[in-house]
N, C-alpha and C positions, 0 to 999 in steps of 0.2 A: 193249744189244748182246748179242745171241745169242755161247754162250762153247760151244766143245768142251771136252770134261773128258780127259783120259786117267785112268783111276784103277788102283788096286792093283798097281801097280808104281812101282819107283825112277827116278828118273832121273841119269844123269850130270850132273858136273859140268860135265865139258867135250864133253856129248855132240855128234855134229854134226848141225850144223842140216839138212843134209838127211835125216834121222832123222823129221826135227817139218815137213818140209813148208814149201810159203811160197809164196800165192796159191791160186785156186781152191776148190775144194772141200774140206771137214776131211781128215786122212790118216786111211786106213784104221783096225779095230781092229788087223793084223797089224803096221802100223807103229810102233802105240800102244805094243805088247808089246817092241818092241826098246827103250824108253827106260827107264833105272834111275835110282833115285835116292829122297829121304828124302820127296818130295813129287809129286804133278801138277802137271804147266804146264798151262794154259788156251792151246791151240795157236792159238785168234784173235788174244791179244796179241800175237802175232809175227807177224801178218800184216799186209802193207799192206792198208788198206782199198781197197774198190773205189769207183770214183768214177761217179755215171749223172746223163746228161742235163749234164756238167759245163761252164761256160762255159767256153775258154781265157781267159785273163787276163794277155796279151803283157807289160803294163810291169812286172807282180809277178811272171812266171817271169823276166824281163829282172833283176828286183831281186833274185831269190834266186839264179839265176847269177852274176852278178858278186859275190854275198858269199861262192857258195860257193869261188869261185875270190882273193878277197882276204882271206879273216878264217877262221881254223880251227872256227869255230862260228857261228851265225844263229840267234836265240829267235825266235820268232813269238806274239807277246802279243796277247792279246786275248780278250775274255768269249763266253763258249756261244755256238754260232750264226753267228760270224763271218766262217765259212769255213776256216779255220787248219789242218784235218785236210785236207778236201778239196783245197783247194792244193795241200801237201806231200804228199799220196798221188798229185795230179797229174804232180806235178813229178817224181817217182822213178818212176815205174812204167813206163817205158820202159830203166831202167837198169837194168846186170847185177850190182856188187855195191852190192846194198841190205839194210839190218838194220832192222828196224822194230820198235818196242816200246812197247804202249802200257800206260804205266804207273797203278796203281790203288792205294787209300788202302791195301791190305794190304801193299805192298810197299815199307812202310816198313821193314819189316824185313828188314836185309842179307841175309841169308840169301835170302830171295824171290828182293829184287832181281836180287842176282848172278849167282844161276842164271839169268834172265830176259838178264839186260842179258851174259854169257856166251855166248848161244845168238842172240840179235842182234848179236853183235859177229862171233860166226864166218859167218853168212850174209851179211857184209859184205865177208867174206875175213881177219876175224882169230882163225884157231881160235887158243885160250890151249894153253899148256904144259899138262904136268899137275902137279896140284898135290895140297897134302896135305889135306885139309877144314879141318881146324881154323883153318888158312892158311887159305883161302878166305872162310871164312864168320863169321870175329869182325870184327868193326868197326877194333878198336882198333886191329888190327894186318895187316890184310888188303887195303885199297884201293890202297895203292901197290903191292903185291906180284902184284894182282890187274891192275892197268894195264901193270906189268910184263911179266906174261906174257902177254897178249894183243898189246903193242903191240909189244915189243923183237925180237920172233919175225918181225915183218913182212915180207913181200915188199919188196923195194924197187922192183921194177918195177910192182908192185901200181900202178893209178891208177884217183879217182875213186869209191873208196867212201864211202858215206852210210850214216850212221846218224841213225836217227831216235827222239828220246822224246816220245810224245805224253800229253799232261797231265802233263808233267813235276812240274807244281805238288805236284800229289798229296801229293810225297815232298820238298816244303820243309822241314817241319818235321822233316823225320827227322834224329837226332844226327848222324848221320854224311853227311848233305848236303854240307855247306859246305866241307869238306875234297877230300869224293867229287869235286866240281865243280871246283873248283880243278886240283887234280892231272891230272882229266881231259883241262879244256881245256888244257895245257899239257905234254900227252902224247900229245896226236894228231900223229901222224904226217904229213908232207906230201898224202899219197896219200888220206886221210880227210878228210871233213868233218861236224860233227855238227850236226844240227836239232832242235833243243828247240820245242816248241810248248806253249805253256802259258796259266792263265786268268786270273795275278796273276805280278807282278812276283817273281823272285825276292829273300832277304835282302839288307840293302842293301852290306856290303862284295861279296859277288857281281856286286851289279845294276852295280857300279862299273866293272866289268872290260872293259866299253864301248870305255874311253880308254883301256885299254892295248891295243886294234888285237889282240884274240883275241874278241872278242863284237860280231857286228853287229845288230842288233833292228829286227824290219819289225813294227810295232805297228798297232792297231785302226784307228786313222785312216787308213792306208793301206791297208786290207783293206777299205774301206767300197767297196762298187760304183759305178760313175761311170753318168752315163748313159747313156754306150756301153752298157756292160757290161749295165746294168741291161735297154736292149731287145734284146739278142741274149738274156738271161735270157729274157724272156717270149715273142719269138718261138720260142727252145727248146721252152718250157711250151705254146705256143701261144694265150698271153694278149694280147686284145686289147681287154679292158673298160677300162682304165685306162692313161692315159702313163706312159713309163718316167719323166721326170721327176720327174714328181709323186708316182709310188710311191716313189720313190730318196727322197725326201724327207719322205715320211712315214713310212719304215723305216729312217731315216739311215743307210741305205745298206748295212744289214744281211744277207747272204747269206737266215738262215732266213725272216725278215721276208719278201726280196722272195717267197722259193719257195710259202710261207706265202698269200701275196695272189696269185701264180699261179695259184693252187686246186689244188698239190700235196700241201700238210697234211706234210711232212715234212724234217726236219732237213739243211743241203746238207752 
């Protein structure tokens, strides 16, 4: 993935996201210059990706409407390839407050993250308070304080914001996950819902959180293409050496597979 850099300037903490831009082409150098702060953001991970040549896929936007309007969060699990960004880039990119953030192994460390998951929370409509750094950015004592002020500040007529972490896995292992996660899901606010897309299950008191009606999971077997799906896929491509059946089954029904055997050669 091609990354924008902003560099030799600070950025805020709480800077606002229309500062950093969101869709289209990178923001200018003049925009770059208004962001302060102790590091650069990489202004693509706060973009929704763009999606081409994309199938619709009625019964899986039908399944992520209805979780986003019954369950406060929806993971989308499933290995490289499966489609799980494209979907959910699908699915939001006609909405108005959207946060998108795609998360990587360096942002394991709170610090990154917050800044990152900060400036996707206020493109969604939740600018945070301001805060004091040292508050912000320790682990031990910062994630509540930090959900705090982002969420308790809320619009209440606010409705229908999406937040989205793409490769969430990335940052399973991080100390301060397990906590982060918790608190989260159970600090969204009516008017939010958040989208986790990820490549492995997360820890398992986390994965558990299913049953308590705050985590719905649309997993791999359900992101597998049907035959429908698969010949509107190639009619797309304009493939016609091969049945959709037959491909759908020898790519079990893998998005990059069928694009792959299209004679696309590229990631859906």
């Amino acid at each position: 993935m091609t990354m924008t850099f902003f560099l030799h300037d600070s950025i805020q903490p709480n800077a606002p996201i229309d500062m950093i831009g969101h869709g289209g082409a990178a923001g200018s150098a003049t925009e770059s210059r208004r962001l302060t702060g102790e590091f650069p953001l990489l202004i693509d991970k706060l973009r929704v990706p763009k999606t081409e040549k994309f199938v619709g896929r009625e019964r899986l936007n039908t399944l992520l409407e209805r979780s986003r309007t019954q369950f406060p969060a929806t993971m989308i699990s499933g290995r490289a390839g499966t489609g799980k960004t494209a979907l959910a880039a699908n699915f939001v990119a006609d909405r108005k407050r959207v946060g998108w953030y795609t998360v990587e192994t360096t942002d394991q460390d709170w610090t990154a993250f917050s800044r990152y998951f900060s400036c996707c929370l206020s493109e969604a409509g939740f600018k945070g308070a301001k805060a004091i750094d040292d508050e912000l950015y320790t682990p031990q004592n910062a994630i509540a304080k930090f959900l705090v002020r982002h969420f308790m500040v809320a619009n209440k007529q606010q409705t229908d914001s999406l937040i989205v972490l793409d490769d969430v896995h990335q940052i399973f292992d991080a100390e301060w996950f397990g906590e982060f996660f918790k608190l989260l899901l159970y600090s969204l606010p009516p008017s939010a819902h958040l989208m986790m897309l990820c490549r492995s299950k997360p820890p398992s008191p986390l994965w558990r959180l299913r049953s308590k009606q705050v985590l719905n999971v649309i997993d791999e077997d359900q992101l597998e293409f049907t035959t429908e799906e698969t010949a509107e896929l190639f009619d797309l491509y304009g493939c016609r050496h091969i049945g959709p059946e037959t491909a759908r089954v020898d790519c079990f029904g893998r998005a990059s597979k069928l694009i792959d055997l299209a004679g696309e050669g590229r990631s859906y």
